[in-house]
N, C-alpha and C positions, 0 to 999 in steps of 0.2 A: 504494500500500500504506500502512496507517496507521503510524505510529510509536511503535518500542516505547516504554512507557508508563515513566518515570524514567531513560530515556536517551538522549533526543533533546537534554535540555539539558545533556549532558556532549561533545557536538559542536560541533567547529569548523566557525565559519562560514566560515572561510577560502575564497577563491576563487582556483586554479590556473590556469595557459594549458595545456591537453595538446596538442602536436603532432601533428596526424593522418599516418596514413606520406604520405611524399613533400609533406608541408606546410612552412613554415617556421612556427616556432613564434608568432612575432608575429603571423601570418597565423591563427591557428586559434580556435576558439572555446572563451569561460574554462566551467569545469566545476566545479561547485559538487560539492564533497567530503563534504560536509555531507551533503548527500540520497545521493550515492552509499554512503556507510556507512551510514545509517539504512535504506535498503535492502538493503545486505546482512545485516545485523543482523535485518532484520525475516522476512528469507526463512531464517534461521538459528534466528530465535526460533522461529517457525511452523510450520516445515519438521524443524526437527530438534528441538530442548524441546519440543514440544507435539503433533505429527504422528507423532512415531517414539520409540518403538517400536509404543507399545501402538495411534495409530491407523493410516492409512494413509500412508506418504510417496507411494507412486506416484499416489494421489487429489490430495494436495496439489501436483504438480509437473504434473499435467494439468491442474488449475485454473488455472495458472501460463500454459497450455498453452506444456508444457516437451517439448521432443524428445529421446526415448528415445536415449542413446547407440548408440553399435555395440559388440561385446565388444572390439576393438580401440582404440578412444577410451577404454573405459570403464578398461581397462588401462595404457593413454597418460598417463589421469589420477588413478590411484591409483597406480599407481607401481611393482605390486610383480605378477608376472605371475601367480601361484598363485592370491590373491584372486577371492572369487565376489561376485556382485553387481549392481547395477543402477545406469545413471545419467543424469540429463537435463540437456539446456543448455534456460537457461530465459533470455530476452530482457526483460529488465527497460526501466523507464523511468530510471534513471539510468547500467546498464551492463547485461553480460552477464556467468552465473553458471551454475553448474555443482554440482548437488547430486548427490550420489553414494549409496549404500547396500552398503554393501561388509558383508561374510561371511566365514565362512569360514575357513581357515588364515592368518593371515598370518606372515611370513617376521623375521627378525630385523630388519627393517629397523626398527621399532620394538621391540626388547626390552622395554619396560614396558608396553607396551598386550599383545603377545602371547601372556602368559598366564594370561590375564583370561577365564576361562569360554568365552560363546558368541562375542565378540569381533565382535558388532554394533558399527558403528560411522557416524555419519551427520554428510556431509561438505560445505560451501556451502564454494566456492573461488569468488573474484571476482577479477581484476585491476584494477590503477588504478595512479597515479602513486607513485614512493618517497615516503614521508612523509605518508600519508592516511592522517589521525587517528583510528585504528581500534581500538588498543588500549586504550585507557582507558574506552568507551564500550561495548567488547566485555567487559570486567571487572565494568562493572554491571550489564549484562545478566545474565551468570552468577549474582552477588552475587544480584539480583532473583530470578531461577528458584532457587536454594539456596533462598530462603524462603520460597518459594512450593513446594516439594519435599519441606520440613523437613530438609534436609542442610544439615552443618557444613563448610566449604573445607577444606583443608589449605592450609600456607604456599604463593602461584605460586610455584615456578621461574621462572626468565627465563634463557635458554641465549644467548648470540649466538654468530652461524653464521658461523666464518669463509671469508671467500672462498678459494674451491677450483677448479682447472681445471672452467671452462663454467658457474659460479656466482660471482653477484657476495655482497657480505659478505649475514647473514638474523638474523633473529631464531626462538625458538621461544618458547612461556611453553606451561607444563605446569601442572594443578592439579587434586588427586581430594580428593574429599566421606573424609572421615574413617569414614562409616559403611559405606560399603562402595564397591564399585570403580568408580562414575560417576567419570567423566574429561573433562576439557577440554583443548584443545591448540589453540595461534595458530601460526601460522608464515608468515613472511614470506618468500620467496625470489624470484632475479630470475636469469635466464637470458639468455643476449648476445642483445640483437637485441628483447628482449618485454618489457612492461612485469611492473612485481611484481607476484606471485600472491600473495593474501592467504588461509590454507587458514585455515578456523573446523571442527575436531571434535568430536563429542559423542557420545560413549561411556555407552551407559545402565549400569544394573547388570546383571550376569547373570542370565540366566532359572533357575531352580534347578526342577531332577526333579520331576515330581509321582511321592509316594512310593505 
């Protein structure tokens, strides 16, 4: 996949060992983080600013050739059981990823997104290692699409997630366009036993009535 254009050189070149299960970690092969964020980013850019709403995401996640969740995964990984929606795991060259297209009603689990109009919302979750350098890079990218959109940011938030029974500590960063309700959302979270899930959202503006 090519690399988004003014944020590939806000990426560490850092090089990681990731452990494969039942490996020892000296034993496994180093994983350049670098490419794996420029590929999420890029399936984020694509897929979600540029493919969804107005074109197709399910074209773009078949190009991908991305397999069509089951209603029960698609739930597993939105989080929230009411949510209607569609979603595919998509086999990358530097990881595996999981775009989503969620609808619908959603539940207070988010209070600020939920009542926001038609509450489209289009969702690249990747995992990787604690500390792959993601959110700085995932900031320009937005910065980038804002001007290419003509929307103004509002101030990010940055929320840290304290660790909680079956959750270790997380980050969130929240940020909406001042002109109307497009939103963005980072969160980092990590569960015993799996590596951390890195969720990128993007929230279009509401569709409004034809009068």
């Amino acid at each position: 996949m090519e690399c988004v254009k003014n944020v590939c050189a806000a990426l560490a070149a850092a090089l990681v060992i990731a452990a494969a299960p039942g490996a020892r970690a000296q034993d496994a092969a180093p994983v350049d983080q670098s490419a794996h964020v420029t590929e999420l980013l890029d399936i984020f850019n694509q897929g979600c600013l540029h493919a969804y709403p107005a074109g197709s995401l399910a074209a773009y996640a078949a190009n991908l050739q991305g397999e069509k969740l089951s209603r029960a995964e698609f739930v597993r990984r939105i989080h929230i059981e009411e949510k209607t929606g569609d979603g595919w795991a998509v086999t990358g060259k530097s990881g595996n990823y999981v775009i989503l297209d969620s609808r619908g009603y959603e539940s207070v689990a988010r209070p600020v997104v939920a009542g926001m109009g038609n509450n489209e919302t289009c969702t690249v979750i990747g995992t990787g290692p604690a500390g792959m350098p993601l959110l700085e890079p995932y900031r320009a990218l937005k910065a980038q699409y804002a001007v290419e959109a003509g929307l103004t940011l509002g101030k990010a938030t940055t929320i840290p997630v304290p660790a909680r029974p079956g959750m270790a500590p997380g980050l969130m960063d929240l940020q909406f366009a001042k002109e109307s309700f497009v939103a963005f959302s980072y969160a980092m979270v990590q569960r015993p036993g799996e590596d951390v899930e890195y969720r990128l959202d993007f929230k279009p503006a509401p569709v409004k009535a034809k009068k």
